[in-house]
N, C-alpha and C positions, 0 to 999 in steps of 0.2 A: 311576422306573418309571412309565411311561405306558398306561392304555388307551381302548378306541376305543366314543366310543358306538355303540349299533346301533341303526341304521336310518332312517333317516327317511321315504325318499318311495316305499317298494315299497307298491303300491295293493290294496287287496281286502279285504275286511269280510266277518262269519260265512257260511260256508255256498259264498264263492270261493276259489279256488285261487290264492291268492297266491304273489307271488315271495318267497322266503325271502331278506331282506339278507344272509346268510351264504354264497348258494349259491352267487354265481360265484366268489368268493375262492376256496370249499374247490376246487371241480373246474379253477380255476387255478392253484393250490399258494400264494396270500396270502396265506390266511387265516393269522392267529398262535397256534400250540398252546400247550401248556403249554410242549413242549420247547425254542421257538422261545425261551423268554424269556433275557431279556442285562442285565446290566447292566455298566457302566462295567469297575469295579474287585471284579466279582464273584469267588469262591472257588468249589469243583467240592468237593460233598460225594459220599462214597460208604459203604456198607454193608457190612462184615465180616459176614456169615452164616454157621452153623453147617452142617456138613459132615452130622451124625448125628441122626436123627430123635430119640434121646432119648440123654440125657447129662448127668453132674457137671461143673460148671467147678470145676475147681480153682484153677485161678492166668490170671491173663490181663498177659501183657508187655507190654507198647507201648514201651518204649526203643529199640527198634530202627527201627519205624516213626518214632519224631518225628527221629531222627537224617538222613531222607531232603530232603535241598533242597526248600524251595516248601513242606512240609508249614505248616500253620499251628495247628492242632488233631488231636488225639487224645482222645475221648469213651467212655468205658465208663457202665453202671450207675452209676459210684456219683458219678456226670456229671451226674445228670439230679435237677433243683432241685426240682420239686415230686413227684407221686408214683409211683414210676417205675411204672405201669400207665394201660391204654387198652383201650377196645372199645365199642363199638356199642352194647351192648345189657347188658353188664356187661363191668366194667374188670377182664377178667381177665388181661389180656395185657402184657407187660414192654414197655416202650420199648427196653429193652436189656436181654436176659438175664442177671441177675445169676448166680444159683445152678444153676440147670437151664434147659438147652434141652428142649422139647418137639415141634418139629419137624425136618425136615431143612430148613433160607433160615433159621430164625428169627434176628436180626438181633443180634448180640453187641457191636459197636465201630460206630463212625464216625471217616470221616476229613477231614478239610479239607484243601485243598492249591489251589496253583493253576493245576493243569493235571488234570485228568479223570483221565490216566493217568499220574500223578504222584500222585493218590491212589491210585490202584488199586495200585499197586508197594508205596506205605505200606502200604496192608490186608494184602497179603499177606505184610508184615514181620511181622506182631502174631500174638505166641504165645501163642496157646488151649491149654490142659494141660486132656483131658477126659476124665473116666472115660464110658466108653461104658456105659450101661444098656441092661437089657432093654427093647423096645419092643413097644408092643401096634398091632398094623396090623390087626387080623382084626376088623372092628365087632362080628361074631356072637359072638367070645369078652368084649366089653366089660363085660357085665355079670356073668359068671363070679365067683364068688367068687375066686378062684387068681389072674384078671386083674392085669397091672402098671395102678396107680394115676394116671392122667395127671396129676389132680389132686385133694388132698388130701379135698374132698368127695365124691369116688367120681365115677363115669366116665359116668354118665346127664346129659344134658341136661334132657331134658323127656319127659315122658310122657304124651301126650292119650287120653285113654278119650270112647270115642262108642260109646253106647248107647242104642238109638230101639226101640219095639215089641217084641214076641215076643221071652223072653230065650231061646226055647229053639223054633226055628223050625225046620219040614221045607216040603218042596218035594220034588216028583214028579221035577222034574228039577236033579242038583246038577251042577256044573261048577266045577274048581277050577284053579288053576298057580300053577308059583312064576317070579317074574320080577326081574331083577337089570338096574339101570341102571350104566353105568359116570360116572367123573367127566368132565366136561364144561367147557372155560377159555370165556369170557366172549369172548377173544380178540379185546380191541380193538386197533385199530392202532394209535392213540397210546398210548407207553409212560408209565407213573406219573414225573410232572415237578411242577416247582414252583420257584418262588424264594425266599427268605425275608429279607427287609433291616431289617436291624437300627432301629433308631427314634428320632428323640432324647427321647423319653418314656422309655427303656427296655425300651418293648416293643417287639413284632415286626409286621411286616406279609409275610402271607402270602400268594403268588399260587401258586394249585394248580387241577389239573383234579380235580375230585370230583364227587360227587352230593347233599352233604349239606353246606353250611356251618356250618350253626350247633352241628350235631353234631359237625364234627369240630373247632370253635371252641370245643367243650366239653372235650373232650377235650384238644386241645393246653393249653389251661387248665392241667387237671386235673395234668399232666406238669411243665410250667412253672411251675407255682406261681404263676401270672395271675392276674388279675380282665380280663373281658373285652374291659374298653375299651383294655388294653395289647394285645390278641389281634386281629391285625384282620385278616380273610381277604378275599378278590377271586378269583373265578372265575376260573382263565385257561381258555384255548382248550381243548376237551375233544375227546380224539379217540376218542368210542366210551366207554362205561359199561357196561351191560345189569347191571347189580349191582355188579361192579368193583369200583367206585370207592365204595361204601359205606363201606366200611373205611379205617381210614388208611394212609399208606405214606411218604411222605417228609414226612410233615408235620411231626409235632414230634423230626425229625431234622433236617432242612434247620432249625426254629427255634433247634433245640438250638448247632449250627454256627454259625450266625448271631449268637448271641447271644455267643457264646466266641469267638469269632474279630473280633467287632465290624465285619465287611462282610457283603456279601449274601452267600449261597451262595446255588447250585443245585443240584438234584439232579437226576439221568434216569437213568431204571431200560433198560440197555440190555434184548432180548428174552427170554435165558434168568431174568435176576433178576427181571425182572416175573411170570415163571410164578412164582417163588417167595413176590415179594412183594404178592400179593394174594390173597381167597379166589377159591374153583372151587364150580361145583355140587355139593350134596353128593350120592355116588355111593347106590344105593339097592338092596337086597334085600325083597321083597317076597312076602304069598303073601296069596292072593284066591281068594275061594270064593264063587258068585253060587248062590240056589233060585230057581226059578223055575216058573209051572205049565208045562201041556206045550205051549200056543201061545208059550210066552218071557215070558209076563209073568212082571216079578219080584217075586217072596214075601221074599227077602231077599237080605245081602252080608254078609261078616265078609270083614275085613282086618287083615293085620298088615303093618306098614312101620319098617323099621329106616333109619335115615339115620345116616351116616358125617361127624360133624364135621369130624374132626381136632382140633388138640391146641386150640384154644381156642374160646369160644362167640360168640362172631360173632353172627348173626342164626337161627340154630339154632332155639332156640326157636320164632322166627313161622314159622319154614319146616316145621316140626312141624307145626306148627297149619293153615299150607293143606294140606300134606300128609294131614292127619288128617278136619279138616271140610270139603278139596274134594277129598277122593281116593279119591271113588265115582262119578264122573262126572255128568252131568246128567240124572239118572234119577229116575223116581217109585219111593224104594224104604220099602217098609212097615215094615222092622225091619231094625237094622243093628247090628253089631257092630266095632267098630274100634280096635286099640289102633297108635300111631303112638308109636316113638321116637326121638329123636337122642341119638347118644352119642359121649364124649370119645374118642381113640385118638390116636396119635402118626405120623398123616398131614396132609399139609399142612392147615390149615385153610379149610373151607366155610362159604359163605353167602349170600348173594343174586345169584341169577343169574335173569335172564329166566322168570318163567313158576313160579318158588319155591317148589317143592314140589307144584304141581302137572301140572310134569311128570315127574316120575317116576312117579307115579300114574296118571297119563293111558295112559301105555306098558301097566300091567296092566289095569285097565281096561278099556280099546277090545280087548285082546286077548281077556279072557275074554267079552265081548260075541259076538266072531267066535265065540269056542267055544262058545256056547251059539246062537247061530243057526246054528249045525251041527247042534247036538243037537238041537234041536225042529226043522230043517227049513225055516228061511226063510231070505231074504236077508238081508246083516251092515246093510243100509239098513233093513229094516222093522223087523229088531231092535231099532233104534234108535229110531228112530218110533216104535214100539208104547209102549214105556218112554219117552219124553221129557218134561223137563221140560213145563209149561205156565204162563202166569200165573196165578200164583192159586194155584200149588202150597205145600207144603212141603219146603223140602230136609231133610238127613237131620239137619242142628240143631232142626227145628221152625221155622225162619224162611220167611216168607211170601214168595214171589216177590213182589214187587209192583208190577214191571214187568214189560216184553215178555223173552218166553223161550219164542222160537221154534225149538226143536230142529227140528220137522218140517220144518217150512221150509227153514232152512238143507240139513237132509239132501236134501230132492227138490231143491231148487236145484243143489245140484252134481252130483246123480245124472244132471240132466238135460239137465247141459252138455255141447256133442259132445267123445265121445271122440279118443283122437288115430288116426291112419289107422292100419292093421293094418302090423305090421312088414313092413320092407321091407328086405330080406338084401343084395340087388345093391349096395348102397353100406355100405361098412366101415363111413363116418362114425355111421350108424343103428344102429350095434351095441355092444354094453357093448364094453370093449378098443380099442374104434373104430380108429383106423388102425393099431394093434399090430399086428392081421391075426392075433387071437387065434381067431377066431371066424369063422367065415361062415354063422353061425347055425345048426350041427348041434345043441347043446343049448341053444339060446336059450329062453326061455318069456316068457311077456306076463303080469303078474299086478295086479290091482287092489284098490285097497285104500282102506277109509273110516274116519274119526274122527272125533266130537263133543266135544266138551268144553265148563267154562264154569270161571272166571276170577271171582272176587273184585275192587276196583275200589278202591284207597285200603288206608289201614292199619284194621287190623280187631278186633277182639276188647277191644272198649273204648281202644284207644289215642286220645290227644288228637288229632286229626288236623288240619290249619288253615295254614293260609298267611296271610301279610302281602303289601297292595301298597297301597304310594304313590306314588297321581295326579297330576301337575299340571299346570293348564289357564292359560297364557299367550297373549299376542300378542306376539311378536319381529318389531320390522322390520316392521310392520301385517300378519305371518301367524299365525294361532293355531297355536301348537304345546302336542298334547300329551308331556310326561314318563314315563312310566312304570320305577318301580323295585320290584324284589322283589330277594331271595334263591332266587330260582328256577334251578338248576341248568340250562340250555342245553347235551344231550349230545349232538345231532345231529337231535333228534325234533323240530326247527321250533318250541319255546315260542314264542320271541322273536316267531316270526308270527307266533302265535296271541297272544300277548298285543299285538301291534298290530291286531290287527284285531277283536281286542273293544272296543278304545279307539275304533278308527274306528266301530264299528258303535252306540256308545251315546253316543260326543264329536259325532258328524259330523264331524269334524275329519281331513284326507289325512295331513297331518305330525307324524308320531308317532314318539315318539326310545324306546327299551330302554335305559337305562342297565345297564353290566357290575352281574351280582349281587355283592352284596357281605355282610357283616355289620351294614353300618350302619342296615339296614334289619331289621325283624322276621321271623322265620323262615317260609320257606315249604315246609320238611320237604324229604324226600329227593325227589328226581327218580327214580322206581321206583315199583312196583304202580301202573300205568299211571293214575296219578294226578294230574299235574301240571296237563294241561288242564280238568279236574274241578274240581280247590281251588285251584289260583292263580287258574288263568281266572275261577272263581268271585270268589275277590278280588279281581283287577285289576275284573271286571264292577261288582260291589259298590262299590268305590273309584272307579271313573270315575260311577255313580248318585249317590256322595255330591257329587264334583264337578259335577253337571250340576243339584244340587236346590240346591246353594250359586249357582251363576252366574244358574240363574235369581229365587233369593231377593233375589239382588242387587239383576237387572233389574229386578223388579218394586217394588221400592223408589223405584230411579232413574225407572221410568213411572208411579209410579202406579196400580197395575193389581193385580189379585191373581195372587198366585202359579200358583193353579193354571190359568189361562186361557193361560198361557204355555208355551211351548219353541223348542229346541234344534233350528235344523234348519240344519247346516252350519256356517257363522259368522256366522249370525244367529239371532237372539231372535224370534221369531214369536209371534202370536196365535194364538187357535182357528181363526182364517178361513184362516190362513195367509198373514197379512196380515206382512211385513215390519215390525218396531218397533223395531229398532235394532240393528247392529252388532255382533260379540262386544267388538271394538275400543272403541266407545263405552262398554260396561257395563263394562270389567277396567281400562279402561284402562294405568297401569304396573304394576297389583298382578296379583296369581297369585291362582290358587284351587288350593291343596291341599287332600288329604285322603289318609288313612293307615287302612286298616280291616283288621282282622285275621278274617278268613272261617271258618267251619266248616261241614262237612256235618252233617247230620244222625248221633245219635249212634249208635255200636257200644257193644255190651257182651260183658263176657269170661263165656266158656263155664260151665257149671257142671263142675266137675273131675271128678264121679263119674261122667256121663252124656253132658259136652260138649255139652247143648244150650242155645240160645240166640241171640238173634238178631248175631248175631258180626260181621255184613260191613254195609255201605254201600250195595252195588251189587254187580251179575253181569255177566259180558260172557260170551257165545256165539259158539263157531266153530264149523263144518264145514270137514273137507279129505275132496278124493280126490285120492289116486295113482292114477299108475298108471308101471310100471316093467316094463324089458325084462332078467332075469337070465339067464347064461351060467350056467347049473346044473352046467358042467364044470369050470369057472374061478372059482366065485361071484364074478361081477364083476356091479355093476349100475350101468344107468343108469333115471335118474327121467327117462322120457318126459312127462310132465304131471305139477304138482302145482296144484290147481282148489279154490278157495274160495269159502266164502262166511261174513258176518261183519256180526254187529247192531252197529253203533256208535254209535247211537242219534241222536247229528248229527252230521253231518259238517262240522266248522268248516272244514277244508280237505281236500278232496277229495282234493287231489293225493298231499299230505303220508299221509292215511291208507290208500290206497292203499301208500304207499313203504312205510309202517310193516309192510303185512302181507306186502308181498314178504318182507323183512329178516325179519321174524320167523320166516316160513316156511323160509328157509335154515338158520335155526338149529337146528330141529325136525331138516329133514330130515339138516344136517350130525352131530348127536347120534344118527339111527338107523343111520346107514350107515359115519361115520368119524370122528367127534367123541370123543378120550378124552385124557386125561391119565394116562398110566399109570405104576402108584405101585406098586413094588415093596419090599418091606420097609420101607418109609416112607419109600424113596428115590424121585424122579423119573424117570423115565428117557426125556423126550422133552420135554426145556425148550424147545421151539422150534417155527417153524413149517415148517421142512425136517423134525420126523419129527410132531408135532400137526397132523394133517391138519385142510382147512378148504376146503367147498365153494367152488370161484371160479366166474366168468360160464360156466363153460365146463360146469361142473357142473349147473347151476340149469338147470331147463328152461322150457319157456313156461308163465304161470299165467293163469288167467282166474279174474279176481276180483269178485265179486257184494258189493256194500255195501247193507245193507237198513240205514234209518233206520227206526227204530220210539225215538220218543225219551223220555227216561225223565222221567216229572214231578217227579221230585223233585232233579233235577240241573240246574244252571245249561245253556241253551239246551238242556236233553234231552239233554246229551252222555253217553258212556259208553266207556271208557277203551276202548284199542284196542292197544296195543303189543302185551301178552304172550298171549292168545291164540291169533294163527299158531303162536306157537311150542309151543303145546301140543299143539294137535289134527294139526299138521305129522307130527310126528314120528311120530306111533302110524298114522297112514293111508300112511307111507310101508314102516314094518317091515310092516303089514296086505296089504300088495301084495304083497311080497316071500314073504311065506308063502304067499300067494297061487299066485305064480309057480314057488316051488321045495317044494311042499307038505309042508313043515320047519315045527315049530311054530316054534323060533326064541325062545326067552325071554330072548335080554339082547341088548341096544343097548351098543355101536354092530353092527351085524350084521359081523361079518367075513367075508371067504372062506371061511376053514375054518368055521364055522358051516351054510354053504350047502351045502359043496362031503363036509363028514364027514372033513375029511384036513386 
């Protein structure tokens, strides 16, 4: 098993638009995925999954399956050496269903074999004997006394209480609604792969697309009954995360395979078992109650937010927690009341997706915003305004903005970018339905619609948060090359540049190599809560510092000189004057300069439990979106005419790159209010794919004009401030916001449907 370093000679340092090493392989079809991976005399593992959301196993057969040619192995529960449990955040969840299944995909047998569908024929040999139980699908019934038990502890995940000011607060003007999010897939393109080859140490070496190695290094551990240096993970090629890939999936299946069968496997989750074998957004029920005097300004907020796990806890908990302490929008609000829970039930299970937890919040929110700048009489813009964060606020923990949090701004920024032309009937193309010939605009409407939101920045609420990266500074060939290695997940969001071009911008140095992340190196946490260019960047920054005070310690030794009179400019050693004194070549000669530093931001602390305040987060990031949207009020069919932003990123290490990030995240938003759902009947699926899971394509998306204000934060390596999740929060609620706009329907759940529009 081979992989490719990344990068060498693509040019550009903080603040330019570099070429990403990655980008013409992928838009040439090169580039090597997970699913791409091969080896020699590999084996083809696959996953026997349970049928019924909840169930007894009684007896499980495999003699029929191993009797099939080419099979190699048959794996059940009582298969797996160390402990058959895995998760994220608590290892609640089976490797392989022993006793009870708790969803419908939960993973029961594995097969080896050496043809793909030569397994699959064995899986389907293997006889499950299952008592069918009762199943709880209704979140709202979860905490029920009567409730079936998902698990032994009772069926509550977590519970956040937020309680700020006035426990008992009036306002002249009250404005209330209840709002329901549906479930939302992540919907990357690359399906969950990996290969796993066996070791002559007797451990395993594993190549997987993920977003977290060392956790899931922990994990497969935990299963195998490992010490870590037998566990050895390697990134492969990832196609698409957005939370995903948090969790595990073929990982200590394919190791389990591997190890019993004593050759590699592979595993590839074809489209419909990926919907099963990963989490989804969790779906949200909600209701929100804003006072306010009678110009809008607001006196208070009480919230309540219910989140729909499913059957295991995942990342539940911290998605509680943005959902709780960010799921009052970016508002100055005096006294708040908030109670946020996630709980167990026997639907697929939920957990980190884009935007976690604060976009379900975001949806009621931005709506009762609109409905109280009804009630008092101004626009759904200065409503916004009026209330906006500022620096130097407090949010509704008590925590002190302490950078830039420019809501006004953002807001007048997009408000004052030109609209798009007034519709134009004479061409089909310009109409919802467009060439169907649905329409020739008898009940068309044009409706506009705005969102603010703000975003959290890294992991929060006291969690250790930190990243590792190991520099090292050579001459090869009389060229100074630097190395750069982390455990840094690469899921399409351009690291890999961005960790080359903090190299270039602090080494001087063009030729800079990414080695694939791996285990070998110290943990750089998950690739999620737009974090990575924040705490690695921070690291690798850190780490190419320690190499640059080491090369010139050297120099200064080798001249004679004091240290601090000296630097780095290029590959050379220069004076104060800027006077040329020697060579990198001359001072390293054959030796290297490494260094290895393990980074942290500054720290987070967890909530007080009765009151939830406390300063919880890191860092904030702010968006604005407006829509604006042409609906068939006959047909409810819509199309999104413009969707226009603007977005504090505080710096922009690559221009281009953050740019892409908020188109992308903007589709997701908008794909989640108008056709984004998973839909889960009785605890069944009923739309594993992407022929009935609709998903905005180019054709959908309309033109965006995107505004980047750098306002950079002082306490973040270069002022940066996390950029991904954002679009995808304020997206979505200024696109339902139009929509209501347009068909003067309040409209309380996402994804909006026809019949929603239309009453039929």
């Amino acid at each position: 098993m081979t992989t490719t370093q990344t990068g060498a000679r693509t040019t550009g340092r903080i603040g330019e638009s570099a070429q990403r090493p990655d980008g013409t392989l992928k838009v040439t079809g090169e580039f090597a995925y997970a699913s791409d991976l091969w080896h020699d005399d590999m084996v083809w593992g696959v996953t026997l999954r349970s049928p019924h959301p909840h169930a007894r196993i009684r007896r499980i057969d495999v003699a029929e399956a191993l009797t099939v040619p080419g099979v190699s192995a048959v794996l059940t529960a009582d298969d797996v050496p160390g402990e058959n449990a895995f998760g994220l955040e608590h290892a609640d969840q089976p490797v392989l269903a022993a006793d009870v299944v708790r969803y419908e995909g939960e993973p029961v047998a594995l097969v080896a074999a050496d043809h793909p569908e030569t397994a699959r024929r064995a899986a389907a040999r293997i006889r499950v004997d299952y008592e069918v139980l009762p199943a709880l699908t209704d979140p709202r019934r979860a905490l029920d006394d009567d409730a079936p038990q998902v698990h032994p502890g009772g069926n509550l995940v977590r519970h956040l209480r937020l309680r700020r000011g006035d426990p008992a607060p009036t306002a002249p003007v009250v404005v209330s609604l209840d709002f329901e999010v549906g479930m939302q897939d992540q919907a990357f393109l690359g399906p969950e792969s990996g290969l796993a080859v066996p070791a002559e140490d007797g451990g395993v070496d594993l190549y997987v697309a993920t977003q977290w190695l060392h956790v899931d290094q922990r994990q497969v551990c935990l299963a195998l009954g490992m010490p870590p240096e037998k566990v050895r993970l390697t990134l492969a090629g990832v196609g698409g995360a957005f939370g995903g890939r948090e969790d595990l999936s073929v990982h200590v299946h394919a190791c389990l395979l591997a190890l019993r069968t004593g050759k590699p496997v592979k595993m590839s989750y074809g489209r419909e078992e990926s919907f099963y074998g990963h989490v989804h957004r969790h779906p949200a029920t909600m209701t929100y109650e804003f006072g306010a005097e009678r110009d809008g300004t607001l006196v208070y907020a009480k919230a309540d937010v219910l989140l729909d796990g499913g059957a295991y806890a995942s990342s539940t908990a911290a998605v509680v927690g943005n959902a709780g302490l960010l799921g009052l929008g970016p508002y100055r609000l005096p006294s708040v009341a908030v109670d946020a829970r996630g709980v167990f039930t026997h639907n697929p299970p939920c957990g980190a997706m884009r935007g976690f937890g604060c976009v379900q919040a975001a949806f009621a929110h931005e709506a009762l915003m609109d409905e109280l700048a009804a009630a008092v009489g101004v626009d759904p813009v200065e409503i916004r305004r009026r209330n906006g964060m500022r620096e130097g606020d407090r949010n509704v923990t008590g925590q002190v903005i302490d950078s830039a949090a420019p809501v006004a701004e953002l807001l007048e920024r997009v408000a004052a970018m030109p609209l798009p032309p007034p519709l134009e009937t004479s061409d089909l193309r310009n109409l919802p339905g467009a060439v169907g010939n649905t329409t020739h605009g008898e009940g068309v409407r044009r409706g506009v619609g705005y969102a603010v939101t703000y975003k959290n920045i890294g992991f929060s609420e006291g969690f250790d948060d930190y990243s590792t990266a190991r520099v090292r500074l050579e001459v090869v060939a009389g060229e100074a090359v630097v190395t750069v290695h982390t455990a840094a997940a690469e899921v399409g969001q351009g690291l890999v540049t961005v960790q080359q071009q903090i190299a270039r911008t602090e080494l001087g140095v063009e030729r800079v190599v990414v080695v694939p992340a791996d285990t070998t190196v110290g943990s750089a946490g998950s690739t999620s809560a737009s974090r990575q260019t924040y705490v690695t960047g921070g690291a690798v920054k850190a780490a190419c510092e320690a190499v640059r005070t080491a090369v010139l310690r050297r120099a200064a030794v080798a001249l004679g000189r004091p240290v601090a009179g000296l630097a780095l400019d290029g590959e050379k050693v220069v004076g104060a004057g800027g006077e040329v004194l020697a060579g990198l070549a001359d001072v390293l000669g054959d030796d290297a300069v490494e260094e290895t530093v393990e980074w942290r931001h500054r720290p987070t602390h967890a909530v007080d439990p009765e009151t939830g305040q406390g300063d919880a987060h890191v860092q904030f990031a702010f968006s604005a979106h407006r829509a604006v949207v042409d609906v068939d009020t006959e047909l409810g069919l819509v199309k999104v005419v413009a969707l226009d932003t603007a977005q504090d990123v505080g710096r922009a290490i690559n221009p281009d790159a953050v740019v892409g990030q908020i188109h992308g995240g903007s589709a997701q938003g908008m794909g989640l209010a108008l056709m984004e759902e998973v839909v889960v009947s009785d605890g069944h699926v009923r739309n594993p794919s992407f022929t009935d899971y609709l998903l905005p394509t180019i054709l959908d998306m309309p033109p965006m004009r995107v505004e980047v204000l750098e306002y950079a934060d002082p306490h973040a390596p270069y002022g940066v401030r996390g950029v991904g999740e954002p679009p995808t929060i304020s997206s979505g609620p200024a696109v339902a916001a139009a929509v209501r706009a347009a068909c003067g329907k309040p409209l309380r759940r996402v994804p909006i449907r026809p019949e929603h529009i239309t009453g039929v």
